[in-house]
Backbone as CSV, one residue per row, in Angstrom:
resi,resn,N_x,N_y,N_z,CA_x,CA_y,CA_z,C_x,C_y,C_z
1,UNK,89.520,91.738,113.489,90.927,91.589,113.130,91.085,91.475,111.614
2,UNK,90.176,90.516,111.029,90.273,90.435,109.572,90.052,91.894,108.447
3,UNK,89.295,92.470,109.418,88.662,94.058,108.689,89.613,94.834,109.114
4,UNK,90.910,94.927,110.079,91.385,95.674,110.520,92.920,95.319,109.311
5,UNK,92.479,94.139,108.984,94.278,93.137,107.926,93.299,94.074,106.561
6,UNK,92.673,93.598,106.366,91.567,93.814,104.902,91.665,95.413,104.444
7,UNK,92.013,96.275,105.458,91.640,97.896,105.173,93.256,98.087,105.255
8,UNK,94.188,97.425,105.976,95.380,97.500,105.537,96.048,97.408,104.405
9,UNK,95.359,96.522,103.621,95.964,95.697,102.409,94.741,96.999,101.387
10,UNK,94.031,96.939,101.543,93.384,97.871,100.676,94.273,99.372,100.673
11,UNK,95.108,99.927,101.874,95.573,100.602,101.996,96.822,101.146,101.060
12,UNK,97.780,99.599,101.379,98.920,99.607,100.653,98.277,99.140,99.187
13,UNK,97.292,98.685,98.451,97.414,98.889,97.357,96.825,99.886,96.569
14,UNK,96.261,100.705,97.527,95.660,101.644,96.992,97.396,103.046,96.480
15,UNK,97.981,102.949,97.950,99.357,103.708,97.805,100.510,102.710,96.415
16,UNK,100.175,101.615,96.486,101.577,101.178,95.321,100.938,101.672,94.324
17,UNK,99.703,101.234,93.658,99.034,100.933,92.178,98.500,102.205,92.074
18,UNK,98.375,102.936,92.700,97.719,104.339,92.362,98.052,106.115,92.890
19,UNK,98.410,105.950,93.997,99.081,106.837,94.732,100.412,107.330,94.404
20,UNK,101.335,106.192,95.103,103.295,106.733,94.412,103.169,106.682,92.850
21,UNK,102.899,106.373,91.938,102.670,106.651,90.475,102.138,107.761,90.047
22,UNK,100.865,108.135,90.495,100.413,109.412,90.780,100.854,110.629,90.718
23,UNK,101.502,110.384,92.013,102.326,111.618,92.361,104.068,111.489,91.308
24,UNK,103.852,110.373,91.167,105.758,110.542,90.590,105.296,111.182,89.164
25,UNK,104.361,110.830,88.684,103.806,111.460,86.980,103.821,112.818,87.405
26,UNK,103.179,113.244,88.369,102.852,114.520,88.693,103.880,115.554,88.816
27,UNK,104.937,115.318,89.227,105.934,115.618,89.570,107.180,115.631,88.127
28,UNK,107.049,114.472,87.403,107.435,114.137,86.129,107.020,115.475,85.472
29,UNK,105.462,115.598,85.541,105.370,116.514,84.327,105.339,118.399,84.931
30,UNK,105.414,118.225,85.839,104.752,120.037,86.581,106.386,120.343,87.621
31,UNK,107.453,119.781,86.537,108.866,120.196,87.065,109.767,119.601,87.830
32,UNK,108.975,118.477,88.580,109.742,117.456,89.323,110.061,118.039,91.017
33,UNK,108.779,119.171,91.006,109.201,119.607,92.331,109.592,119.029,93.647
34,UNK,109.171,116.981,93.309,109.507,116.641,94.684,110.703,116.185,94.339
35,UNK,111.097,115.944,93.183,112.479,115.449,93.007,113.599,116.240,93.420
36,UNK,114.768,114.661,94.489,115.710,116.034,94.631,116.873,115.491,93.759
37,UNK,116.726,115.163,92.874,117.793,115.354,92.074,118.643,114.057,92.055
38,UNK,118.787,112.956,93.129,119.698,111.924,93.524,118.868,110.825,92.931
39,UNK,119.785,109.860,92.184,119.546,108.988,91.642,120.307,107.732,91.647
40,UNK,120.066,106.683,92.092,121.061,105.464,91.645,120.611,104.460,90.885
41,UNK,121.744,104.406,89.847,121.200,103.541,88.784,121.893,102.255,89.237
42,UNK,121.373,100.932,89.078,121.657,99.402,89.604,121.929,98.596,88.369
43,UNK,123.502,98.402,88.262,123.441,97.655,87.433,124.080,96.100,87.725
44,UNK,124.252,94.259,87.271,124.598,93.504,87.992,125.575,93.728,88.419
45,UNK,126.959,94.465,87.715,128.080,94.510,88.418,128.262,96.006,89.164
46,UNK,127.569,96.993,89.486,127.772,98.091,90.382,126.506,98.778,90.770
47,UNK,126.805,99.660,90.794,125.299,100.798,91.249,126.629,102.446,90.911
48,UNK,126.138,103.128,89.981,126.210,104.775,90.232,125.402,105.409,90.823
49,UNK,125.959,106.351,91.837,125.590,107.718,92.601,125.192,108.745,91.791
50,UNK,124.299,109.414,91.100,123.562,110.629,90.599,123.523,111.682,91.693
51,UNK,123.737,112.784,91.582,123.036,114.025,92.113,123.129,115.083,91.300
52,UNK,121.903,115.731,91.368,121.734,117.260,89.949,123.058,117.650,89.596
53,UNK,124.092,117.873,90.514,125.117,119.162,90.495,126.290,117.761,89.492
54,UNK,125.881,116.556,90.025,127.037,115.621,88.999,126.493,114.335,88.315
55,UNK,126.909,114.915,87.054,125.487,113.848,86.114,126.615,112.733,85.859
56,UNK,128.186,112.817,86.174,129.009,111.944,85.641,128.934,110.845,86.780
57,UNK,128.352,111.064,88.144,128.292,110.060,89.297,129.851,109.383,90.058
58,UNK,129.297,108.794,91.172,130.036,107.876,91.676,129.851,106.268,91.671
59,UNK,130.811,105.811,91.215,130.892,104.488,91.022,131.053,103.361,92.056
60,UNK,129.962,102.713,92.638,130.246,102.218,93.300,130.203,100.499,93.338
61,UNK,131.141,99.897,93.266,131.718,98.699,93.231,130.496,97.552,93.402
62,UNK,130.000,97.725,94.674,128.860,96.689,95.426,128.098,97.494,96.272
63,UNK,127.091,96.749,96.629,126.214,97.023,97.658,126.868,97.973,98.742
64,UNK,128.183,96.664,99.194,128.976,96.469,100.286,129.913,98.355,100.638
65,UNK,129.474,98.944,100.193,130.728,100.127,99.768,130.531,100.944,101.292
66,UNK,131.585,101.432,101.346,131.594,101.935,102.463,131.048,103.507,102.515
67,UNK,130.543,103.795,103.626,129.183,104.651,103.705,129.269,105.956,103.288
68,UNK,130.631,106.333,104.247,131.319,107.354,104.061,131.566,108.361,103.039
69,UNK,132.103,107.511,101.620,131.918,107.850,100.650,130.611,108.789,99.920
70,UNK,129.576,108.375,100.355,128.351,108.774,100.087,127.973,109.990,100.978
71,UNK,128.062,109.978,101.941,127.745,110.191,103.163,127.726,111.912,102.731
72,UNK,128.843,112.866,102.305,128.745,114.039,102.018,128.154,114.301,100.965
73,UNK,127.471,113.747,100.498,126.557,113.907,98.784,125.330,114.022,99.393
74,UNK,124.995,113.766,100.932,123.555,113.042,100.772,122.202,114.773,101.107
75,UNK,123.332,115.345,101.234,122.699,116.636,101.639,121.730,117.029,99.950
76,UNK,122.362,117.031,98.964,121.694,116.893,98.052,120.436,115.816,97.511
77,UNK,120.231,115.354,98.839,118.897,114.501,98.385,117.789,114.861,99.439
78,UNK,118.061,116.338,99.543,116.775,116.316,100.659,115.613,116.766,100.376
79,UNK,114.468,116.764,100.277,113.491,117.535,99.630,112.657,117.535,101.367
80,UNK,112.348,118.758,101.559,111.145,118.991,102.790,112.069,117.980,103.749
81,UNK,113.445,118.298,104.336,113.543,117.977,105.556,113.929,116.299,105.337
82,UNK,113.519,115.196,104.210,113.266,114.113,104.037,114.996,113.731,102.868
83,UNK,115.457,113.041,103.190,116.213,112.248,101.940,115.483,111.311,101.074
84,UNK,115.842,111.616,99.948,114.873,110.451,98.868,116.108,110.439,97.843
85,UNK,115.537,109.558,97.272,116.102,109.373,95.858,115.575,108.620,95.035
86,UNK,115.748,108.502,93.506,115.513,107.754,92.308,115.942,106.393,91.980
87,UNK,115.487,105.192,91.922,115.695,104.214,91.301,115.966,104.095,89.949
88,UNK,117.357,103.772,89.520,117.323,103.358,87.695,117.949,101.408,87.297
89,UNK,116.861,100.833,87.196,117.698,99.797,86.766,118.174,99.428,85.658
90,UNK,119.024,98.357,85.367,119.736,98.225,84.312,118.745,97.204,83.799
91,UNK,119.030,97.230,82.135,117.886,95.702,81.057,118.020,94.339,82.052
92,UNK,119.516,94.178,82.002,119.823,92.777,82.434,119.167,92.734,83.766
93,UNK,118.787,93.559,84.328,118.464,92.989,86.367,116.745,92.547,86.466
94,UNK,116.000,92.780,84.914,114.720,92.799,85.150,113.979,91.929,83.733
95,UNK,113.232,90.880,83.640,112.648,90.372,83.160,111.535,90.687,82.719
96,UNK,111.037,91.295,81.574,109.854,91.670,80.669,109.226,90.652,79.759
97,UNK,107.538,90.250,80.306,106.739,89.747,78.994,105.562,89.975,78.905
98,UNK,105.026,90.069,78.024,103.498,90.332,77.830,102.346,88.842,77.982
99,UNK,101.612,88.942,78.809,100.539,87.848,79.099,99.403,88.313,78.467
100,UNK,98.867,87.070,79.193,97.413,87.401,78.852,96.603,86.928,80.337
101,UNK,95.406,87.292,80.858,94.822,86.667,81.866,93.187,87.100,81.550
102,UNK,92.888,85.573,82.202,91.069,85.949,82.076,90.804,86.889,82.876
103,UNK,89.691,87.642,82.626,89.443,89.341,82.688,89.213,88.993,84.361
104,UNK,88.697,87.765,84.766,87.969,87.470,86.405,89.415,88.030,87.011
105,UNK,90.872,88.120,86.553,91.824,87.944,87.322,91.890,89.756,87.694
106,UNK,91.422,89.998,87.307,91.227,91.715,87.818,90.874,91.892,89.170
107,UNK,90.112,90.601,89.690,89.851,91.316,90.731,90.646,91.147,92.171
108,UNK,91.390,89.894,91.987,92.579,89.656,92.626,93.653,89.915,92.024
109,UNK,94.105,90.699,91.145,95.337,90.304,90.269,96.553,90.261,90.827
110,UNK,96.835,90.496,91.743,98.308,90.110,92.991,97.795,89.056,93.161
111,UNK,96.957,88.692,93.858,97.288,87.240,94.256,97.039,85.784,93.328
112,UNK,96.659,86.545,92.059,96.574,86.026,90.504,98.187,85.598,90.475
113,UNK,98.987,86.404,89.990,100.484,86.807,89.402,100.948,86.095,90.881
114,UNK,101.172,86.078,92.076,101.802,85.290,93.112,101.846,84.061,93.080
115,UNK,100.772,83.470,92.866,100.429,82.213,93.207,100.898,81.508,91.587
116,UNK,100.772,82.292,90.310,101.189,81.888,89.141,102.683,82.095,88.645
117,UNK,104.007,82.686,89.874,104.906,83.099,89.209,105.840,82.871,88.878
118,UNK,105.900,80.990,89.263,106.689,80.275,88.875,106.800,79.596,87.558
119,UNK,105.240,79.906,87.390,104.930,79.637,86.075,105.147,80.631,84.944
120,UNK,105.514,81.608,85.543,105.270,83.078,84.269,106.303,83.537,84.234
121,UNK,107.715,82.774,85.256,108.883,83.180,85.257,109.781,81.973,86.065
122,UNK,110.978,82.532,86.142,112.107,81.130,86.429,112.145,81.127,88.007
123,UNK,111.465,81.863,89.010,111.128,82.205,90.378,109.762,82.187,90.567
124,UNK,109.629,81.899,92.324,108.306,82.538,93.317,108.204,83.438,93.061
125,UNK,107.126,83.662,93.576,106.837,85.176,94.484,107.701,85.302,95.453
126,UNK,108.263,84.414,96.335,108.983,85.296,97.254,110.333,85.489,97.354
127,UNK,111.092,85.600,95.642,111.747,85.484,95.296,111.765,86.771,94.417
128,UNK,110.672,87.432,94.342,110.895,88.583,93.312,110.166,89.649,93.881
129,UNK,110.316,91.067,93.105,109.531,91.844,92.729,108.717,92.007,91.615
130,UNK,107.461,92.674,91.600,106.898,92.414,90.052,105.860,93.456,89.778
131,UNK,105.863,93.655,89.066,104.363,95.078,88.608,104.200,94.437,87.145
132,UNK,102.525,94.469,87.455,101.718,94.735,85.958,100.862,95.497,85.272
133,UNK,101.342,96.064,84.057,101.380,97.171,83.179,99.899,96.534,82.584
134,UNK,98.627,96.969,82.992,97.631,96.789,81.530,97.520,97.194,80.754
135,UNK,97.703,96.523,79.438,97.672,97.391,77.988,96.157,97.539,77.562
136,UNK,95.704,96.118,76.963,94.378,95.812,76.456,93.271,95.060,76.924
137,UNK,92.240,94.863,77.201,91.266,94.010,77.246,90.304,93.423,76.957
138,UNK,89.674,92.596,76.479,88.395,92.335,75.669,87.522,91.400,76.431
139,UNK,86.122,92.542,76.696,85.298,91.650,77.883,84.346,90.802,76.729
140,UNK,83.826,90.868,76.104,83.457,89.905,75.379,83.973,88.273,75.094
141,UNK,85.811,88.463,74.936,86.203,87.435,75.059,87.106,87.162,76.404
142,UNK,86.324,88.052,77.623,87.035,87.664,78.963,88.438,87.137,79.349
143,UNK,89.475,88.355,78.246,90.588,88.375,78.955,91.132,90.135,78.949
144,UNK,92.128,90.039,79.537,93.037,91.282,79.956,94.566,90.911,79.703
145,UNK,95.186,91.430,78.719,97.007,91.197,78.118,97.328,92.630,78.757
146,UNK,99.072,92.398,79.346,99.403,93.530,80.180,100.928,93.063,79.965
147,UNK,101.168,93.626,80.451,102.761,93.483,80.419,103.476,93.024,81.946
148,UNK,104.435,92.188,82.023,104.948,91.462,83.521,106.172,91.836,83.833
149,UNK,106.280,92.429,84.523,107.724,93.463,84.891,108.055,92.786,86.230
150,UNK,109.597,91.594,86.366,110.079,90.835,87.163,111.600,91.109,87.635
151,UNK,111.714,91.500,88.916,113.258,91.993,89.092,113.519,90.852,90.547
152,UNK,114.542,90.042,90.444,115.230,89.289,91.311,115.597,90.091,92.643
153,UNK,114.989,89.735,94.198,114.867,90.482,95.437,116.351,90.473,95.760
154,UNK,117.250,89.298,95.268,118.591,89.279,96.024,119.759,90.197,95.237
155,UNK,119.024,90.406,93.803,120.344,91.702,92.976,119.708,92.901,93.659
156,UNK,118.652,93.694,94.372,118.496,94.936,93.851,118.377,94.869,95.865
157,UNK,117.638,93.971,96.819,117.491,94.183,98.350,118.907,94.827,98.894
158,UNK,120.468,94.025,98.546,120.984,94.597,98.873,121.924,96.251,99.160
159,UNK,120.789,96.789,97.524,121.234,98.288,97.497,119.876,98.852,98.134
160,UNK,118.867,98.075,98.454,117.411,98.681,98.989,118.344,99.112,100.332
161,UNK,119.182,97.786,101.032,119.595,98.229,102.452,120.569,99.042,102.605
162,UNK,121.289,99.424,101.721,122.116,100.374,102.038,121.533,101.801,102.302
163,UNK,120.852,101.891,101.390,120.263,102.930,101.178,119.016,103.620,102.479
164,UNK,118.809,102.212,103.301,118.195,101.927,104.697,119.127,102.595,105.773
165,UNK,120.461,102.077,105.199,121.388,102.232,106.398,121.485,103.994,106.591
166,UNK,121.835,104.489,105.008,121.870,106.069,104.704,120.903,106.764,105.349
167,UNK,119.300,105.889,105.693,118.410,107.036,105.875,117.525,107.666,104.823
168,UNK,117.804,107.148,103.760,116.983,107.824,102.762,116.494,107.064,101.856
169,UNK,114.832,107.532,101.819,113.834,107.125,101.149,114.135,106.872,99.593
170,UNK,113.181,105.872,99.368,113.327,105.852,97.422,111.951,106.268,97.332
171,UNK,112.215,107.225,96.555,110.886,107.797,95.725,110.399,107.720,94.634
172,UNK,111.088,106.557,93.681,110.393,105.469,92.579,111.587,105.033,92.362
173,UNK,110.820,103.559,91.628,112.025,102.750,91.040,111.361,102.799,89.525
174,UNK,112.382,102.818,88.521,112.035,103.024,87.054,113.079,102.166,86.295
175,UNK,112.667,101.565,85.155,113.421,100.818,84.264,114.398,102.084,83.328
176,UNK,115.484,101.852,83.336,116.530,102.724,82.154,116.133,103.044,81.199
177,UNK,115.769,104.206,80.633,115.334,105.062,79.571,113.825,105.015,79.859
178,UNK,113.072,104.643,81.045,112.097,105.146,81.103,111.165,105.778,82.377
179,UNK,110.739,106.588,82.717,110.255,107.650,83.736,109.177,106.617,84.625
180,UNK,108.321,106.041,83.686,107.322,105.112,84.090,107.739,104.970,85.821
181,UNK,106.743,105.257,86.966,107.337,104.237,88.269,106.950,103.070,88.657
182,UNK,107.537,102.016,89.107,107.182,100.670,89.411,107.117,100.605,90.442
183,UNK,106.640,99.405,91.195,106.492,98.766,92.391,107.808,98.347,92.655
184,UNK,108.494,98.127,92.297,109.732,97.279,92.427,110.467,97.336,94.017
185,UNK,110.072,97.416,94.360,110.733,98.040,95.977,109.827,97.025,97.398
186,UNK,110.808,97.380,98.402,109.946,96.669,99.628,108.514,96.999,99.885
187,UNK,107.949,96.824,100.596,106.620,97.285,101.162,106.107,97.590,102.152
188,UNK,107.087,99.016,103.230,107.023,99.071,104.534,107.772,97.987,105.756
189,UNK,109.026,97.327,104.609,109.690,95.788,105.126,109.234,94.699,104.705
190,UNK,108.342,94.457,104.187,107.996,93.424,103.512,107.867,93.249,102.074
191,UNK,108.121,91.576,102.153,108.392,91.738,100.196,106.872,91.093,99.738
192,UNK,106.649,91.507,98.542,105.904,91.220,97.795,105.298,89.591,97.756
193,UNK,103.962,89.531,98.187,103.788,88.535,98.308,102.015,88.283,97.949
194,UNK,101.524,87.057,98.923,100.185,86.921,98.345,99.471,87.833,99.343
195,UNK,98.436,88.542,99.130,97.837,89.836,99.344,97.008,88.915,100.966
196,UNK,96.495,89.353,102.476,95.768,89.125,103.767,94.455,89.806,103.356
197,UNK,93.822,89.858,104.156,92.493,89.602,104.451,91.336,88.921,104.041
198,UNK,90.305,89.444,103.604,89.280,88.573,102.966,89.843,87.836,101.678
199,UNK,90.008,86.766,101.547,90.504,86.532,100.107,89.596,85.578,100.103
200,UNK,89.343,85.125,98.858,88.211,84.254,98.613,88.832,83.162,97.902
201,UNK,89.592,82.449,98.735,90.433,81.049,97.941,89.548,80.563,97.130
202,UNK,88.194,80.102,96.659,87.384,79.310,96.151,87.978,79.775,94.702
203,UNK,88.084,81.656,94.368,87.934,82.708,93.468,89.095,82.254,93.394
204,UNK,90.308,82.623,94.117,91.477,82.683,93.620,91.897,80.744,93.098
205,UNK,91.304,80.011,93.193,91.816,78.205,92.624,90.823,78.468,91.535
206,UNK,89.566,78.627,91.478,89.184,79.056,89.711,90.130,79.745,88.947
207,UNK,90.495,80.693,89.164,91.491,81.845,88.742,92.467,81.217,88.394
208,UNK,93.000,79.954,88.968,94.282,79.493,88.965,94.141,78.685,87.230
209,UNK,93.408,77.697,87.299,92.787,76.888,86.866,92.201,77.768,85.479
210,UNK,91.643,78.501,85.222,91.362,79.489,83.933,92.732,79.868,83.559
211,UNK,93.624,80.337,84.125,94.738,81.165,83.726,95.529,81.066,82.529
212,UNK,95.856,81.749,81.658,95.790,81.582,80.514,97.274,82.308,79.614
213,UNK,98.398,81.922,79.894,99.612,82.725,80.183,99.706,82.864,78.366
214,UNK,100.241,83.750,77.583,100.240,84.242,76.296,101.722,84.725,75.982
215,UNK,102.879,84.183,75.858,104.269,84.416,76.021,104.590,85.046,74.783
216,UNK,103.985,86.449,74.633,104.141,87.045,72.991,105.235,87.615,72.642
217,UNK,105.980,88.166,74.257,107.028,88.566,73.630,107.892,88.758,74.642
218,UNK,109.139,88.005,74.556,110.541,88.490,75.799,111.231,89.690,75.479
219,UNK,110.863,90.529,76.225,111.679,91.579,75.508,113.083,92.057,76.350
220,UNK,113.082,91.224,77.459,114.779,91.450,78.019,115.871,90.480,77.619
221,UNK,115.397,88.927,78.386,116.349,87.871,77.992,115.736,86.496,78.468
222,UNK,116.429,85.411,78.252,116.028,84.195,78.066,116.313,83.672,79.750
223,UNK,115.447,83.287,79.836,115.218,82.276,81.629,116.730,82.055,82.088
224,UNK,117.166,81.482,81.062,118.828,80.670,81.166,119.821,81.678,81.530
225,UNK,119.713,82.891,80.737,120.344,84.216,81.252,120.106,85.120,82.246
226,UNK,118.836,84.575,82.951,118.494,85.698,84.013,118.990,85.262,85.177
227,UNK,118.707,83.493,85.115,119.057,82.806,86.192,120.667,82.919,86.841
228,UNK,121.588,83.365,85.494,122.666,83.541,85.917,123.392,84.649,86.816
């Protein structure tokens, strides 16, 4: 049972951290052939509708909007039979800083950043979404600085479900003005949390205990403003 949880979880992180990025670069640079063109950008007070044929969009109020509206656009998001679309969020919905962690945290680093993310931000883990960007590392002095990319589950879940209700897939989520794809999204229904199978608690409470947070730079906004 544990090898059957263990090859699962190896599964899905093999598809978040390496796979959907993969392919979304791939696609980024050789024409965007899986892209179909539909995009919604999330901002705190609305969400716009994108599709190729209208770059000026539809404006939509809340989550809450009624379906309909959408509903004849969606033909333009089909690629191979499938509806998808683009994630764009807005500065304000997502929290950016650069850390630092001892290099050991590589080898759990989800369940590194989970168990630390109350500390590295104004929320849990099961309170957010989060991806980390590695920039640099120095094994000599056994750490790894990366960047901490934090988006609040209750501003962005409720346009995840609409978009559930529509039928159609998201095929990356990306920060505004940049292509980069994130994790930022559910996980087959589940949110982001501390990683099943073999885990080696002994590894992960050293880990805890070394951890070594490096607050070099906020580059969205202040705790006090996010919380709001």
């Amino acid at each position: 049972m544990l090898d059957s949880v263990a090859g699962q979880e190896v599964g899905r992180v093999l598809r978040d951290q390496l796979i959907d990025p993969v392919m979304a670069c791939l696609a980024s640079r050789f024409g965007r052939s899986s892209d179909s063109g539909c995009r919604l950008t999330i901002t705190p007070a609305s969400g716009i509708f994108h599709t190729a044929s209208d770059q000026k969009g539809i404006k939509l109020p809340s989550a809450d909007t009624d379906l309909t509206r959408l509903k004849p656009y969606l033909h333009n998001c089909s690629v191979n039979n499938r509806r998808r679309i683009r994630i764009e969020l807005d500065p304000q919905l997502f929290m950016i800083r650069d850390i630092r962690l001892p290099l050991a945290a590589k080898r759990n680093l989800r369940n590194v950043l989970s168990y630390e993310m109350d500390r590295l931000s104004p929320f849990s883990s099961e309170q957010v979404y989060f991806y980390f960007k590695p920039l640099e590392q120095d094994e000599k002095k056994g750490w790894i600085k990366g960047r901490l990319i934090v988006a609040q589950k209750s501003r962005l879940d409720p346009w995840y479900a609409l978009l559930n209700q529509l039928a159609v897939e998201i095929e990356s989520v990306t920060l505004f003005g940049d292509t980069s794809p994130l994790t930022l999204k559910p996980r087959n229904g589940k949110s982001s949390g501390v990683m099943g199978g073999k885990l080696n608690t002994l590894t992960s409470v050293a880990l805890m205990v070394l951890l070594v947070v490096a607050f070099d730079t906020d580059l969205a906004t202040t705790a006090d403003r996010y919380r709001s």
